[in-house]
N, C-alpha and C positions, 0 to 999 in steps of 0.2 A: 832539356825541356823541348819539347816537339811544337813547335812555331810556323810561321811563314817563311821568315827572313832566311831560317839555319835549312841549308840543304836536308833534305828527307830522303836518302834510298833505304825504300820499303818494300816487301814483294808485295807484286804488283801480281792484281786476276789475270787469267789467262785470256779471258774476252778486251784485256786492257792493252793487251801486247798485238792481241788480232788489228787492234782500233788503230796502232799507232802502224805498224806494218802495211795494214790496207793504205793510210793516210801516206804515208812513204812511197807503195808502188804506185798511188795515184800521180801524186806529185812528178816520178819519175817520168812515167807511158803517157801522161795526158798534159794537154798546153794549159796553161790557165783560163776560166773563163771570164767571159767577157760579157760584162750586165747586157742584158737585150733594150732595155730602157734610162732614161735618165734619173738616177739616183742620188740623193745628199744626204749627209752626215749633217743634222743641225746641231748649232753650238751648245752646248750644254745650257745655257743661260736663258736660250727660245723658251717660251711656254710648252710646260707638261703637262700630260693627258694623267702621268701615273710614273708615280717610283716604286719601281721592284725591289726588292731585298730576298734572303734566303733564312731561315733562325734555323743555322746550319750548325754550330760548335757543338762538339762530338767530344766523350773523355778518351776516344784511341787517339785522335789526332789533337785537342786541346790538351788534353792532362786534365787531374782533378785541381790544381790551385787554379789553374787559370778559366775553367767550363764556368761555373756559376758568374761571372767577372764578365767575361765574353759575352755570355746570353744579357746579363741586364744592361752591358752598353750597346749592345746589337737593339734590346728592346727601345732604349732612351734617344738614340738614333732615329728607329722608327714612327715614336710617338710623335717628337719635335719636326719630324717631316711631315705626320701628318696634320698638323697643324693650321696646315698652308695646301698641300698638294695630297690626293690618294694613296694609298702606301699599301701595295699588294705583297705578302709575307709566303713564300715555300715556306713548309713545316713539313717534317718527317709525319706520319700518323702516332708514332709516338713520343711525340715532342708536342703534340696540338694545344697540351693541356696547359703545359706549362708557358708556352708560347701565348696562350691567351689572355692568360694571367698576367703574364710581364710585359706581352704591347696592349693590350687594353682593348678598348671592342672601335675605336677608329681607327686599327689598323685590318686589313683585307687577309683571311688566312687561307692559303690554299695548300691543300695535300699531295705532296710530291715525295719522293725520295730523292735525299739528297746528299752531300759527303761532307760539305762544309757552307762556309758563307759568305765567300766572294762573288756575289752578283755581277760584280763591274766584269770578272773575267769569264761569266760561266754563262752568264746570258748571254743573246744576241746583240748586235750594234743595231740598232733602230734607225731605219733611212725613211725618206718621204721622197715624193715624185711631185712634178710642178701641175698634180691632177690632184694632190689633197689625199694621196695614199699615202699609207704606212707598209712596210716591211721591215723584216728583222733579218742579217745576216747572218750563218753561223760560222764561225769560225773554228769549227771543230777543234773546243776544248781537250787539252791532252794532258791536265796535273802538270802546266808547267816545263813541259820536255820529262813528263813520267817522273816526276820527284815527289809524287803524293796518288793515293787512290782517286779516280777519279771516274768510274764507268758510271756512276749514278750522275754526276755533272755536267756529263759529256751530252746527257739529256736534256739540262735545263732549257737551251734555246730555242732548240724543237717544242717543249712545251708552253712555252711562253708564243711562241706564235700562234701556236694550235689554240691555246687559251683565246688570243685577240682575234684566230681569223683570221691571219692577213698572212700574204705571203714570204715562206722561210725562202732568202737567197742563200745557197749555196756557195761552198768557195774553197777554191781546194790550198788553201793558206791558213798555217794556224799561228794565231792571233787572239789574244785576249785582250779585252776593251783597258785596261790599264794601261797596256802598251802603247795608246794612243790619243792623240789628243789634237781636236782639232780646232778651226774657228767658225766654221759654219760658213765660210764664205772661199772654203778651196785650197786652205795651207790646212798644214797639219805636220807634229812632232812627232818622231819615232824614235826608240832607242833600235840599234843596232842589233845590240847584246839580245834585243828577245825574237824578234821579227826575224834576223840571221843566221839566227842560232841551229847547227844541224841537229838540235832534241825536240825543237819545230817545223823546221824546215830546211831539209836537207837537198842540197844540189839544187837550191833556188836561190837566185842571182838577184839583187839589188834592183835590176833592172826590171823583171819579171814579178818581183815584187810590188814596182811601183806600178808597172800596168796594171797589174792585178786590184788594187786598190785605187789607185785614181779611179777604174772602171765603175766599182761598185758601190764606191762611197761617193763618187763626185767629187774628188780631188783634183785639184790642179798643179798643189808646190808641195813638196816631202821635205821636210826638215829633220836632217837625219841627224841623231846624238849618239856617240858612239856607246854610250852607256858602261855597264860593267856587269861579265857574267860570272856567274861560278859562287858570287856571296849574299846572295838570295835570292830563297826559292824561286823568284819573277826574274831572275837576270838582267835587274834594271829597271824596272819599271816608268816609263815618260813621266805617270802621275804624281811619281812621290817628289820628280825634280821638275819639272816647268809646266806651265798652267796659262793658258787663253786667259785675260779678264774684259778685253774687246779686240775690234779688231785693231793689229797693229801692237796690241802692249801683252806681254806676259811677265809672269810674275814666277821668279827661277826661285827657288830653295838654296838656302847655302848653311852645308857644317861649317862651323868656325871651327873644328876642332883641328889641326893642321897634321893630326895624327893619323885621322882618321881616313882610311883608303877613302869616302864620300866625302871630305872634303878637296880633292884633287882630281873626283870623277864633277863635283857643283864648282869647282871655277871651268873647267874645260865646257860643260854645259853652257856657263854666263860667256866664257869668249865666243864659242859659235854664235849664239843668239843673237849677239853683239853685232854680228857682221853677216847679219841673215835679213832678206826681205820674203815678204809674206807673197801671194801667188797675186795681189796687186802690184805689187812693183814697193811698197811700202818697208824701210828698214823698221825692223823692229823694235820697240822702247821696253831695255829690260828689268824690271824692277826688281830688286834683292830683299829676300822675305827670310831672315836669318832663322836657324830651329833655336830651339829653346837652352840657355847655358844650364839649366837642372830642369830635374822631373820627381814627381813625386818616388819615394824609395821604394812602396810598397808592391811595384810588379819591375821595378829596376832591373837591369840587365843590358850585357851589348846586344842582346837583339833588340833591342827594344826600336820602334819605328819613332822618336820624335820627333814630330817636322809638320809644318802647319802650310805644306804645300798641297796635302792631300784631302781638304775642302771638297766641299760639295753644295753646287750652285740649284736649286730649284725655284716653284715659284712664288718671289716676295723674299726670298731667304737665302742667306749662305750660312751654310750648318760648317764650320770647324771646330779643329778641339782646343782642350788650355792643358796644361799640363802642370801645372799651379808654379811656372816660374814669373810670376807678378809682373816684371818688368817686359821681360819677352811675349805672355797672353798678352799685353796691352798693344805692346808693339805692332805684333800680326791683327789685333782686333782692328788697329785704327787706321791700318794697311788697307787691309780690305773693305773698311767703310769709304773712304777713299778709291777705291777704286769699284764698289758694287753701291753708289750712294740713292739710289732710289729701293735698297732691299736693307732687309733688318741683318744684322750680323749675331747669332748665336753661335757660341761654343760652349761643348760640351766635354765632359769627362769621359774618357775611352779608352784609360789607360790599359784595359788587359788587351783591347783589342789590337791598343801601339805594343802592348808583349809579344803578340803573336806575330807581328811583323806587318801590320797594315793600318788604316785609317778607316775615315767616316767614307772618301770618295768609295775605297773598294768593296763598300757592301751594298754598295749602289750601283743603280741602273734604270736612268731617263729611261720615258715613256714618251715623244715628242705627242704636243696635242697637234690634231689633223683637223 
């Protein structure tokens, strides 16, 4: 079954190997750069101008059982966001129709080509300036370190700024926004495994890394996890394992399963965090948000993404999913009310899109309002 989670080598265009080649000798010949102005990464939880998404699933890369499954939780996502906040939709031109059908006419449809449906990694990181501007950085999208097609993706952030007008920062770092997570006040979480990895960043040093992004984001503390690469497609992704809910407290994911390689990458996660302070001087308080002991059968599998870390904060609302193990949906429901108690808590059913290896956060992509 062709997924997220299960490693994909697929041949890859030959405009896709130029992307990733040019992105390499750049990396190599040039220093990193260095924002000319003062930039920040606001917290996911600030007020939104606009949530992006993409109604990206495709039957080469989805398959036929899992396509129709994907698009109507991609649409159910979209509707429940816009409930509350704008909800701007990429649509292939020949997907419009059905895209329109499925999210309804209060969601925003624009015409793009596109590969699939990970906004959080394919669009820009949105920063603001202490002048009330917006920009989007890009982080030249690469399918992952090339484990998926990706030359129509690699587009997404570029147009999404061209869209709003406002200026694309460059960066010769590739990075996708699942990889990172931050608090709006200058810390921020990274896994290791995706940031370090040489199928994104080859001959770039930890060091060079952290200048490169404190610069453009407005970072000040890097909280590094060492994550785990090579058993899915993300090489770890920060999203699926730890999550900002203010400042000072995050809330870590943990498998109970003790079999499972991800339960031994979520306790090494919970001991760093443990003994980590945020770029205020502040230890961190870490709260344990166990996944779910069952899931429904009907898209069952070991790829499957269970885990209710992968939430998604906009405005008035935290949109996660249930997975119908009764005791565990209730558990993470009354977690998060508890911890977001001024915003409504909805979860939804997204189990084809937990097939593919992901959640509600990765088909999102804040829009900070300016």
């Amino acid at each position: 079954m062709p997924d997220r989670r299960v490693i994909l080598k697929k041949g890859l265009l030959a405009t896709q190997t130029l992307l990733l080649s040019t992105a390499v000798n750049s990396l190599v010949s040039k220093p990193l750069m260095a924002a000319t102005q003062t930039w920040r990464m606001p917290d996911e939880a600030e007020p939104h101008a606009a949530s992006w998404m993409a109604f990206g699933p495709s039957e080469s890369i989805w398959g036929k059982d899992l396509l129709t499954g994907a698009q109507d939780n991609l649409a159910l996502i979209a509707r429940s966001i816009a409930s509350f906040e704008p909800v701007k939709m990429l649509v292939r031109e020949a997907d419009y129709a059905i895209a329109r059908r499925k999210c309804g006419s209060a969601v925003q449809l624009l015409a793009q080509e596109i590969d699939d449906l990970w906004m959080r990694d394919t669009g820009p990181l949105f920063v603001t300036n202490g002048q009330g501007k917006l920009a989007g950085v890009n982080f030249n999208f690469n399918g992952w370190g090339e484990k998926q097609d990706y030359a129509r993706d690699a587009n997404v952030a570029s147009f999404l700024t061209s869209q709003l007008g406002v200026p694309s920062l460059s960066s010769k770092l590739v990075l996708e926004g699942g990889g990172i997570e931050v608090d709006g006040a200058g810390t921020a979480i990274i896994s290791e495994s995706c940031v370090l990895n040489a199928n994104r960043n080859p001959h770039t040093s930890k060091a060079q890394c952290e200048i490169e992004l404190k610069s453009i984001l407005g970072l000040k503390k890097i909280i590094w996890l060492p994550g785990i690469a090579g058993k899915d497609i993300t090489d770890g992704h920060t999203d699926f394992y730890a999550r900002f809910t203010s400042l000072g407290v995050v809330v870590v994911g943990l498998d109970a399963d003790t079999s499972s390689y991800d339960h031994a990458v979520c306790m090494q996660n919970i001991a760093i965090l443990r003994r980590a302070t945020d770029a205020l001087g502040r230890q961190l308080r870490v709260i344990i948000l166990p996944a779910p002991a069952s899931i429904r059968p009907k898209y069952e599998s070991k790829e499957f993404a269970a885990g209710y870390i992968n939430f998604y904060i906009c405005n008035g609302v935290v949109i996660a999913p249930e997975f119908g193990d009764i005791k565990s949906d209730r558990n993470a429901r009354d977690l998060l009310r508890e911890q977001f108690p001024k915003r409504e808590i909805i979860q939804l059913n997204i189990d084809a899109i937990a097939a593919g290896g992901g959640g509600i956060h990765c088909t999102t992509q804040q829009q900070p309002r300016t």
